[in-house]
C-alpha positions as CSV (number, residue, x, y, z in Angstrom):
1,X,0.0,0.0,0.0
2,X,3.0,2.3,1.0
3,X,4.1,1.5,-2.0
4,X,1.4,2.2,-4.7
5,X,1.2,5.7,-2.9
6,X,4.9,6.4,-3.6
7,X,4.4,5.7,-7.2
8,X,1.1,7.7,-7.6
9,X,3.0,10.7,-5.9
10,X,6.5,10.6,-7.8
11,X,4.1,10.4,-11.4
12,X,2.1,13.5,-10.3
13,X,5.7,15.2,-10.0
14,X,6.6,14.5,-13.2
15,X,3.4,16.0,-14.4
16,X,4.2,19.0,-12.6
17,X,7.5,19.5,-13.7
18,X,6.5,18.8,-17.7
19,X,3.5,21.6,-18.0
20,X,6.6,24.1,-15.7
21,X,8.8,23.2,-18.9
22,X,6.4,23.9,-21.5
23,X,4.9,26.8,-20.2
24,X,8.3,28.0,-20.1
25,X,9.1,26.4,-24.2
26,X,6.0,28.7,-24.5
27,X,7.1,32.1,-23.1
28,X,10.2,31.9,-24.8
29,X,8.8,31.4,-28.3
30,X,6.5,34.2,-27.7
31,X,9.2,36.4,-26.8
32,X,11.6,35.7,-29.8
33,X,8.9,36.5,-32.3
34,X,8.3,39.8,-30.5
35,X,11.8,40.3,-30.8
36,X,11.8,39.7,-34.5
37,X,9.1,41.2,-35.6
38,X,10.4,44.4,-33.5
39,X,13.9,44.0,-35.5
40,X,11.7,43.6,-38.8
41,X,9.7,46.9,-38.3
42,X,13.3,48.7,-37.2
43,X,15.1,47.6,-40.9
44,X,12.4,48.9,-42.6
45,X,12.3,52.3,-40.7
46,X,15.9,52.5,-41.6
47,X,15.4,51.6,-45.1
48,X,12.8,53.7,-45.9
49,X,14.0,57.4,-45.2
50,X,17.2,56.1,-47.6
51,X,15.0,55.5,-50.1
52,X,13.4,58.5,-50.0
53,X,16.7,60.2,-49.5
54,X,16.4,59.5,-53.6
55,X,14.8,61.6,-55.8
56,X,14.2,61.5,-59.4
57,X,17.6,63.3,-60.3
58,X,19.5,59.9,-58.9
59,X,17.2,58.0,-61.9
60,X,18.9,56.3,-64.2
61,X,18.9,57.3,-68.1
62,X,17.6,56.5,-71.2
63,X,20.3,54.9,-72.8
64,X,20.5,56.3,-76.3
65,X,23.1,56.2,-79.5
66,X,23.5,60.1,-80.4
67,X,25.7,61.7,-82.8
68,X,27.2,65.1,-83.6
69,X,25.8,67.8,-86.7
70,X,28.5,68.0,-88.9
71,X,29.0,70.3,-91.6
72,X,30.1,69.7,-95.3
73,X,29.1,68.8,-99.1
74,X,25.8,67.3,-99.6
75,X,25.3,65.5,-103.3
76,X,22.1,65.6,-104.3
77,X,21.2,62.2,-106.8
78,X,18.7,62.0,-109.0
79,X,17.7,58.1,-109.1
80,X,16.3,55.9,-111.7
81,X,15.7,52.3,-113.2
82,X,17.8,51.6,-116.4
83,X,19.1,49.2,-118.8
84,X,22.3,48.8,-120.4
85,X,22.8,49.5,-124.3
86,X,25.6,48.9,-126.6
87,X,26.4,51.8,-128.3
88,X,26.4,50.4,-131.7
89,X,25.2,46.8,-132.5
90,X,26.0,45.4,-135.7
91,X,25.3,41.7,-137.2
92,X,27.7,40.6,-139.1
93,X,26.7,38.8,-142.5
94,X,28.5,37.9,-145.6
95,X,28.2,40.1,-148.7
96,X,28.6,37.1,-151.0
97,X,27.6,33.8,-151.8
98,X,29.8,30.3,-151.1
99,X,30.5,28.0,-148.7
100,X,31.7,29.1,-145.1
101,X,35.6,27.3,-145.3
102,X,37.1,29.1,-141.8
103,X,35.9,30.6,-139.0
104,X,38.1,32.5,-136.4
105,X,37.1,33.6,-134.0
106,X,35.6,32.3,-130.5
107,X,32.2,33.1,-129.2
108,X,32.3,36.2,-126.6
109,X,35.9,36.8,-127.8
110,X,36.3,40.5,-127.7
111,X,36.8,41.6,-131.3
112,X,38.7,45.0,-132.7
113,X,37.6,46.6,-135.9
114,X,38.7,45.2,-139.3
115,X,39.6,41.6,-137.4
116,X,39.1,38.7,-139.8
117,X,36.5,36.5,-138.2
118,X,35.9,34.1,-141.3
119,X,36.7,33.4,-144.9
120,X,34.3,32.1,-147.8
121,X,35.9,29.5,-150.4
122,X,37.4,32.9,-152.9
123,X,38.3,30.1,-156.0
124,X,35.1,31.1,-157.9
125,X,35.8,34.9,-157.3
126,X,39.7,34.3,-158.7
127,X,38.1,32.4,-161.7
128,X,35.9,35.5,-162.2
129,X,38.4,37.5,-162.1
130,X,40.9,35.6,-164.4
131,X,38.0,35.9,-167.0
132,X,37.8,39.7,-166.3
133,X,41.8,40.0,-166.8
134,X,41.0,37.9,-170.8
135,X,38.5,39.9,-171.7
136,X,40.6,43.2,-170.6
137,X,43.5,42.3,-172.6
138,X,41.4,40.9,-175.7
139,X,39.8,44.6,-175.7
140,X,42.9,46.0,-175.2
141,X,44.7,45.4,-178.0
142,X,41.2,45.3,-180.1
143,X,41.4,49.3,-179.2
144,X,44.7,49.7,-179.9
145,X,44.6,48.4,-183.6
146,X,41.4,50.6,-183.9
147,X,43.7,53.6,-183.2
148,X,45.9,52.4,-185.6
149,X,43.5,52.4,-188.4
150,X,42.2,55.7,-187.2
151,X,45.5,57.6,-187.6
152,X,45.7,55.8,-191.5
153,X,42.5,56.9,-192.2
154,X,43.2,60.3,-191.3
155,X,46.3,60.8,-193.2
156,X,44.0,58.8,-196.6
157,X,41.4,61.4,-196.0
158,X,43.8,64.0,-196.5
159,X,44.2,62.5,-199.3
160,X,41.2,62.0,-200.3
161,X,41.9,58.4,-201.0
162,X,38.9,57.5,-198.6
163,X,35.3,58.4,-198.0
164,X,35.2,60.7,-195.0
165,X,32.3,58.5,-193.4
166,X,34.7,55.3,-193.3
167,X,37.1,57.9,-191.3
168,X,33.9,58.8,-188.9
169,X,33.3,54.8,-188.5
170,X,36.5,54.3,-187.5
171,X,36.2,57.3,-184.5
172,X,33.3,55.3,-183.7
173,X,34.8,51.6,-183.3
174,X,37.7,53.8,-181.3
175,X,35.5,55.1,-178.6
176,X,33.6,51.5,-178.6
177,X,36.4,49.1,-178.0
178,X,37.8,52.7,-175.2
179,X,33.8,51.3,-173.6
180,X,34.8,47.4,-174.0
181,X,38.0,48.6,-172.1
182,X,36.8,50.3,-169.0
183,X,34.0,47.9,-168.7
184,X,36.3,45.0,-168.6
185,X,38.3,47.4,-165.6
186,X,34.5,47.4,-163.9
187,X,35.0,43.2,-164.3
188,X,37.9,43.1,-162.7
189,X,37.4,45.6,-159.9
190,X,34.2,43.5,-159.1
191,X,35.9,40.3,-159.1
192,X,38.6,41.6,-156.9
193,X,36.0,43.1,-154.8
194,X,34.0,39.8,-154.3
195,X,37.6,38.3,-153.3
196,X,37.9,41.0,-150.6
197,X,34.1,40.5,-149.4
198,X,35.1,36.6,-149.2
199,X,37.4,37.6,-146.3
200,X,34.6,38.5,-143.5
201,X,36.0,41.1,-141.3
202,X,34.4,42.7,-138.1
203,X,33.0,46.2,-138.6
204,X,33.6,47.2,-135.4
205,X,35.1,46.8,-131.9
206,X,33.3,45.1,-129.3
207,X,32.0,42.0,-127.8
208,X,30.9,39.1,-130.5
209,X,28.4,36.5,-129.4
210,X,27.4,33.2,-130.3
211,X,28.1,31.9,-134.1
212,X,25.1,31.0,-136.2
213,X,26.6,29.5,-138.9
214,X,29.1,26.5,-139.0
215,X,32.1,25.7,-141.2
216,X,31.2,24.1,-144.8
217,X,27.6,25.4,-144.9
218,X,26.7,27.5,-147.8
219,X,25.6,31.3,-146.7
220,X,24.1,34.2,-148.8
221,X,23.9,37.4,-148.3
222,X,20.1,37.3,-148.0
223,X,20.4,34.3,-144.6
224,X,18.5,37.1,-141.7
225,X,20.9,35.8,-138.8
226,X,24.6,36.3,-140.4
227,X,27.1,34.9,-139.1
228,X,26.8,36.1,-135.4
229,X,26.3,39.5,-133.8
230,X,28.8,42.2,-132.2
231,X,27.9,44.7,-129.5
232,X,30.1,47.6,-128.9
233,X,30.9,47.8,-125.5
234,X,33.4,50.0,-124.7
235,X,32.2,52.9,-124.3
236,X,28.6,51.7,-123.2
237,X,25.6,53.4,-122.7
238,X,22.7,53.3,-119.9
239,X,19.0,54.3,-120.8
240,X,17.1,54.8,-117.6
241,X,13.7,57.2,-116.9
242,X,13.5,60.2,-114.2
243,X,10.0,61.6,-113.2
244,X,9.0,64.9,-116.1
245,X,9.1,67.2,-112.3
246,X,13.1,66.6,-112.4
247,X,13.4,68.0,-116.4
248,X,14.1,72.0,-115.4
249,X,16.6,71.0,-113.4
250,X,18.2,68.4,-115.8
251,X,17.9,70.8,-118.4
252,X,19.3,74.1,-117.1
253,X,22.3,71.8,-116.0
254,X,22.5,70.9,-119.8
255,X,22.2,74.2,-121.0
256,X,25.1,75.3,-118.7
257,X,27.2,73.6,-119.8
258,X,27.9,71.6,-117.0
259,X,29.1,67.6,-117.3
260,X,26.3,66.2,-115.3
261,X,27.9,62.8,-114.0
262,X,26.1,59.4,-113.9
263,X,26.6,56.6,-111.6
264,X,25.7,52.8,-112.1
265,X,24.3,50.5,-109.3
266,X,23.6,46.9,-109.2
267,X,20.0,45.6,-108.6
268,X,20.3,45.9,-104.8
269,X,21.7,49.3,-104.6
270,X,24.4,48.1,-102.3
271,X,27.7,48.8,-104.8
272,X,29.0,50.8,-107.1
273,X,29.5,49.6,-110.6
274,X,31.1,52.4,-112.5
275,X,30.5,56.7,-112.9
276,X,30.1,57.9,-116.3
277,X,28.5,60.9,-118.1
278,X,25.0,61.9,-119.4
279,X,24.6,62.3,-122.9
280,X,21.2,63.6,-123.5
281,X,17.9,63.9,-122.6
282,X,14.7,62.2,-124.9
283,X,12.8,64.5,-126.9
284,X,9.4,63.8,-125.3
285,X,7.6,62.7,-122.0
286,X,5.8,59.3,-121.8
287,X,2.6,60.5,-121.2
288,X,1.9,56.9,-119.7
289,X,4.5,57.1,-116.8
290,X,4.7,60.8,-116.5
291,X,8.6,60.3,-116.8
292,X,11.3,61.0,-119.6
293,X,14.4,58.8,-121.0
294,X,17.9,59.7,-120.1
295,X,20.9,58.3,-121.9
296,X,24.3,58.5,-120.0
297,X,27.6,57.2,-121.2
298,X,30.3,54.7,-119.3
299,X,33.8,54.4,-120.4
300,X,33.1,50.5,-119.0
301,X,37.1,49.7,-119.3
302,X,36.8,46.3,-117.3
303,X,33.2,45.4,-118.4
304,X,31.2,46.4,-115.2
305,X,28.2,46.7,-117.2
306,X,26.7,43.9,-119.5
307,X,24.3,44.6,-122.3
308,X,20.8,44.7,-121.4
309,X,22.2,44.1,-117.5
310,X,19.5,46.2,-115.6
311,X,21.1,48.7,-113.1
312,X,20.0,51.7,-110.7
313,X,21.0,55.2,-112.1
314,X,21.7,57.9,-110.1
315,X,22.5,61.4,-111.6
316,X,24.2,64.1,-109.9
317,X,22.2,67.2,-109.7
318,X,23.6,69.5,-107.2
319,X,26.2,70.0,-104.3
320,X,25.3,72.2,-101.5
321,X,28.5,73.4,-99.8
322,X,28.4,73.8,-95.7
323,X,25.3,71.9,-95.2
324,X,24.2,70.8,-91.9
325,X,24.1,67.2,-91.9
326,X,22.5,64.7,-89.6
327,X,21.4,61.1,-89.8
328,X,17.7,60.2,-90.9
329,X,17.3,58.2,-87.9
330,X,17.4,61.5,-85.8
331,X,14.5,62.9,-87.6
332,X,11.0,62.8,-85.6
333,X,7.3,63.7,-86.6
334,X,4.7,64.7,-85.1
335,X,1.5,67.0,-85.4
336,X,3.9,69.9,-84.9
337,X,6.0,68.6,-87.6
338,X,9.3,67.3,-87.7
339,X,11.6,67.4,-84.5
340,X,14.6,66.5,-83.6
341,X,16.1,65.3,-79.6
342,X,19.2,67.3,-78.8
343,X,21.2,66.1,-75.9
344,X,22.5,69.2,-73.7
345,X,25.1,69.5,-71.6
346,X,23.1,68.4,-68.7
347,X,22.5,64.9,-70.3
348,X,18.6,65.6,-71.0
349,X,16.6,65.6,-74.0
350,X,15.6,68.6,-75.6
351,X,12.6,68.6,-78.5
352,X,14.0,71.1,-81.1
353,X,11.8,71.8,-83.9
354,X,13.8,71.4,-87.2
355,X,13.4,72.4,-91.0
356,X,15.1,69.6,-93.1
357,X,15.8,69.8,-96.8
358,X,17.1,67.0,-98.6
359,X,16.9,63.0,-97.7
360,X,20.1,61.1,-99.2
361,X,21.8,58.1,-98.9
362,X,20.7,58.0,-95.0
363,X,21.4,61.7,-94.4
364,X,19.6,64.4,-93.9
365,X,20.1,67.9,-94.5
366,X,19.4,70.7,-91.9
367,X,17.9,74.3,-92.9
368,X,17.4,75.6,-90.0
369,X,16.6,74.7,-85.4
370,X,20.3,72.7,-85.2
371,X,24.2,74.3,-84.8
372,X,27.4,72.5,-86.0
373,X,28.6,70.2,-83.1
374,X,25.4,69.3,-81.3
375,X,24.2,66.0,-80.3
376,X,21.2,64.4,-81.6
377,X,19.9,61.3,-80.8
378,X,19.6,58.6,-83.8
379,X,18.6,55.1,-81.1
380,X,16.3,55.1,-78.7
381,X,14.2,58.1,-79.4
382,X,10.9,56.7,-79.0
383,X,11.5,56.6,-75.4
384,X,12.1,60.2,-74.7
385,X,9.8,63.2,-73.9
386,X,11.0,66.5,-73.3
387,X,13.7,66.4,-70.6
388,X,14.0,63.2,-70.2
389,X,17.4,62.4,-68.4
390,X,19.6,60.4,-71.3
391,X,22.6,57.9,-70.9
392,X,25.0,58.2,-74.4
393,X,26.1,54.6,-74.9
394,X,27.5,55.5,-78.4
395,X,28.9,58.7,-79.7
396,X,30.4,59.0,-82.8
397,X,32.6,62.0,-84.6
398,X,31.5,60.5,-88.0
399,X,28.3,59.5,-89.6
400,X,28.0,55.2,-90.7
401,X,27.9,54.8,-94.2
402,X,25.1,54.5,-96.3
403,X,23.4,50.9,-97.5
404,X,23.1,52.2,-101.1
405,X,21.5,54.6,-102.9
406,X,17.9,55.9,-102.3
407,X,15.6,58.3,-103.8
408,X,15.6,62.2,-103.4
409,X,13.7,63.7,-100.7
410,X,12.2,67.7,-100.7
């Protein structure tokens, strides 16, 4: 009995002591999240009058790309779509009849004038000709006996030994076999001709194309095709078309005096084939396009330009000296017209209100709002209002270079 009351005490101990150890586990837990949560509320006290410390001058930037207004020559082009033509084209065809024996030369071989390309068999032309040289020396002496008779029936006339009409026969078969004579020269001059047309020779320099005919086939000179065909191409000419608005100018240049130069792009604008001149202007507008024919000649010394190769024209029109010059990038509109954002010395953005003249090749030139030197933004633009604070990542002295040639801009 002593003993079951022993036990029943000691377990009502260890009740005791295990609600004193977690009321205590208790209070302790309550206190650290007090303490925390008092920490907490002090960090962000701290933290926030720094952050307000910052006002919107300590901002970052708009980063944009800007560059300087420079000052120089602006070319103003005149642009259009053209075609290369040979100067001269000629097809070259034989001027006699026979059979084709040699031809020399190779197809796209570049030819000078007076080359021999090809030869016809000439026997039948020396036969005629041999036949010319008889008949020459038959009349010949046939002439020279008449003269003889001639002078002996002069001196029996005197004489009166003879009728005067046999005398007047005689002048007569005189100035008949003198006919015979130089008509049998006309044989021979023929025959030597047809020799020299046997021997086909280019009538011009340039490039010859494919051959139509082949060696040992029989060609007249009624065949349409000849022989094969030879474009002149040095010099070379381009025909291309401006708008009728651009003739006064055109013209007054002509009428100057003034050697208006021409240059030749490739299909994508993107390089340079060659400069040249301009020749002349058509004589009339299509009244279907609204636009007139130009033709411009190229010296074309290492065969930039191809016959028929289509190319971009662009005609020099004008140079202004001491233009302001910015990139087209850099150019704004809006309802107020076009603008421009300036970067001053404080790194904001100013809106300056700009007159522009020409577009060109990327640039742009300035009539009047901008100054030599100042900095106008060409990236990023579209995120800027009037003072907006800026960040320059790029600044350049010098404006990139264009992608090819465009249009002209007023």
């Amino acid at each position: 009995m002593t003993v079951y009351k022993d036990a029943r005490r000691s377990n009502a101990e260890q009740r005791l002591r295990f609600r004193s150890f977690c009321s205590r586990g208790i209070a302790a837990a309550v206190v650290m999240s007090v303490v925390v949560a008092s920490v907490s509320c002090s960090s962000r006290d701290v933290k926030a009058p720094r952050a307000a410390q910052k006002g919107p001058s300590a901002m970052p930037g708009v980063p944009v790309v800007a560059l300087p207004v420079t000052k120089g020559d602006f070319a103003v082009y005149l642009s259009g779509l053209g075609s290369v033509t040979p100067m001269n084209t000629v097809t070259v065809k034989t001027r006699v009849d026979g059979e084709l024996t040699r031809v020399l030369f190779r197809e796209g071989q570049i030819v000078s004038k007076g080359e021999l390309l090809a030869e016809i068999d000439p026997r039948p032309f020396e036969v005629q000709l041999t036949q010319a040289q008889g008949a020459l020396a038959r009349d010949q002496a046939q002439l020279e006996n008449a003269r003889l008779d001639l002078e002996r029936y002069k001196n029996l006339v005197k004489q009166d030994l003879i009728p005067k009409q046999q005398l007047d026969t005689q002048e007569s078969l005189v100035h008949q076999n003198e006919g015979a004579v130089k008509a049998d020269q006309g044989q021979i001059d023929n025959a030597r001709l047809q020799l020299t047309y046997a021997r086909i020779t280019a009538p011009l320099g340039g490039r010859i194309g494919l051959r139509q005919v082949d060696p040992g086939n029989i060609v007249h000179a009624s065949d349409a095709n000849g022989l094969a065909v030879i474009t002149q191409v040095q010099p070379i000419a381009v025909i291309f078309s401006l708008p009728e608005d651009s003739l006064p100018q055109i013209l007054g240049k002509i009428k100057s005096g003034a050697r208006i130069t021409v240059e030749a792009y490739d299909r994508d604008q993107t390089q340079k084939l060659t400069t040249g001149t301009l020749l002349t202007v058509d004589n009339q507008i299509d009244p279907s396009t609204g636009t007139v024919k130009l033709k411009a000649e190229f010296p074309n010394r290492n065969n930039e330009l191809f016959p028929n190769q289509f190319v971009n024209a662009r005609l020099l029109i004008d140079i202004r000296h001491n233009a302001l010059i910015i990139q087209s990038p850099a150019v704004q509109r809006g309802p107020q017209g076009t603008f421009v954002y300036v970067v001053k010395a404080d790194q904001t953005a100013e809106m300056r209100p700009v007159t522009i003249g020409v577009t060109q090749e990327g640039r742009v030139s300035v009539v009047s709002g901008l100054t030599e030197g100042e900095l106008v933004v060409v990236d990023g633009a579209d995120r800027l209002r009037e003072g907006s604070r800026v960040e320059v990542k790029g600044q350049q002295s010098g404006a990139p270079s264009a992608p090819g040639p465009q249009r002209q801009h007023k």
